[in-house]
N, C-alpha and C positions, 0 to 999 in steps of 0.2 A: 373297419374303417373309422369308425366315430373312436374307437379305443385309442385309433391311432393319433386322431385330431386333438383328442385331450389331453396325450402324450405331449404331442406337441406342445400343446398351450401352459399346461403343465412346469413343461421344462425353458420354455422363454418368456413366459407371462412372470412368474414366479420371481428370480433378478430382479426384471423391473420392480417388483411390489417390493421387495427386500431392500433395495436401494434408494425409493422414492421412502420408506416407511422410517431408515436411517439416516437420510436426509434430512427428514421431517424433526426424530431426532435429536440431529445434529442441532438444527436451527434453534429448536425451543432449550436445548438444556442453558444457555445461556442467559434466557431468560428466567427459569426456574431457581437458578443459582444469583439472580439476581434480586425476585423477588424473597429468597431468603434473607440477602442480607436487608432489604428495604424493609422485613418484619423486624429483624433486630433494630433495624436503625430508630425504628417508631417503637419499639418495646418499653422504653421510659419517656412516652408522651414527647418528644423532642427529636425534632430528624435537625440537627444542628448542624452548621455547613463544612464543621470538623469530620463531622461523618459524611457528609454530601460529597467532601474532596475525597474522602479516604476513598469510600464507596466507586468514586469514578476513576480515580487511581488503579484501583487493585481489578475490576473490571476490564482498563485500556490492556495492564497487563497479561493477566487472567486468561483473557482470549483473544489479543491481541490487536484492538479495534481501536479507532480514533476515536477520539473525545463527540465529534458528533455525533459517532453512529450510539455511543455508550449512550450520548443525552438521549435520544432516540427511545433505547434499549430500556431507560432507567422508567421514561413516562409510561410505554408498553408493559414492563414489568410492574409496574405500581398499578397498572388499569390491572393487571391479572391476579395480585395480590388483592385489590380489595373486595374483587369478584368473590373470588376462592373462602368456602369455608373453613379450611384449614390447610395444614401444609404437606398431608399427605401425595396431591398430586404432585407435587415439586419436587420433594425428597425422594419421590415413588422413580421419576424419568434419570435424576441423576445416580441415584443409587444402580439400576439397569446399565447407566452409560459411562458409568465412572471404575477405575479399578480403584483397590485401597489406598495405594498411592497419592493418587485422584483428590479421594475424599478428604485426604491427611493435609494436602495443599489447601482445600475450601476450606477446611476446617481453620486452619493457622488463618486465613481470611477471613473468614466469622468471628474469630476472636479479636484481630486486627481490626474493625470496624466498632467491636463492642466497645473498644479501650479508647477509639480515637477519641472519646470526647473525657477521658479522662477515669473513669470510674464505672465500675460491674454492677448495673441492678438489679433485684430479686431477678425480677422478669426476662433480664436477659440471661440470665445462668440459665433459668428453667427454660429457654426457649432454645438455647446451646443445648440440654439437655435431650431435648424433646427432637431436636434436628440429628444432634448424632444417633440415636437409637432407630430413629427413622434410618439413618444413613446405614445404619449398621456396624456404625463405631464401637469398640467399649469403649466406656468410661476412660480408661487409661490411656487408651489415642487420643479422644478429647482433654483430657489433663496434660497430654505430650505437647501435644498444637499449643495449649495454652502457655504454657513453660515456654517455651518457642519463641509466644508475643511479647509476654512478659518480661520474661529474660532473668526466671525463677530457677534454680538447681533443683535438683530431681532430690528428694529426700533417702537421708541411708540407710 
């Protein structure tokens, strides 16, 4: 009898946890992919309002959200960016919830944002670096996406 009770709970407890857990998920990768671009944006001492539009631009798009709920998204990701020791937790959730695909879009966004204010610093290559290997990009996806923003030929 108890064998059967756990069966039970087992097989309809389970769904729900599965679906509240990707849920859960759902809701945060938006902000994790937002707190990355807000490191780059601050990566050369300047979150300038070239990057503040780009940034809420590619976000409205991104996941497709109105500009208030983005303002929303952008103060919440910045309280969880300066919490955070590093960006493993961020990269950790979307890498799980993203396919390659996925990643090759954030990525052409990340670069998107580095450029908007005109020019690539040490710190933002290495933090482009250090997010695609997290992501589980190679180098050559991230050199792709960048080509991309650019609007650089592939060498022959």
């Amino acid at each position: 009898m108890l064998s059967a009770i756990k069966s039970f709970f087992a097989q309809h407890a389970e769904p729900d946890a599965s679906r509240a857990a990707e849920e859960f998920r759902r809701d945060r990768v938006p902000i994790a992919a937002c707190a990355l671009m807000l490191e780059l944006a601050h990566a050369d001492d300047a979150f300038t309002e070239e990057e503040h539009a780009q940034l809420t631009r590619a976000m409205m798009r991104h996941f497709d959200l109105p500009e208030a709920k983005v303002n929303e998204l952008i103060a919440l990701a910045e309280d969880e960016r300066e919490k955070s020791v590093d960006l493993f937790q961020f990269t950790k959730l979307i890498a799980e919830s993203y396919d390659e695909g996925q990643k090759m879009v954030l990525a052409e966004i990340l670069w998107g944002l580095v450029y908007s204010d005109g020019k690539l610093t040490d710190n933002e290559s290495y933090i482009m670096r250090k997010v695609s290997n997290l992501l589980g990009l190679s180098p050559g996806y991230l050199n792709e996406a960048r080509r991309r923003v650019v609007g650089e030929r592939p060498e022959a």
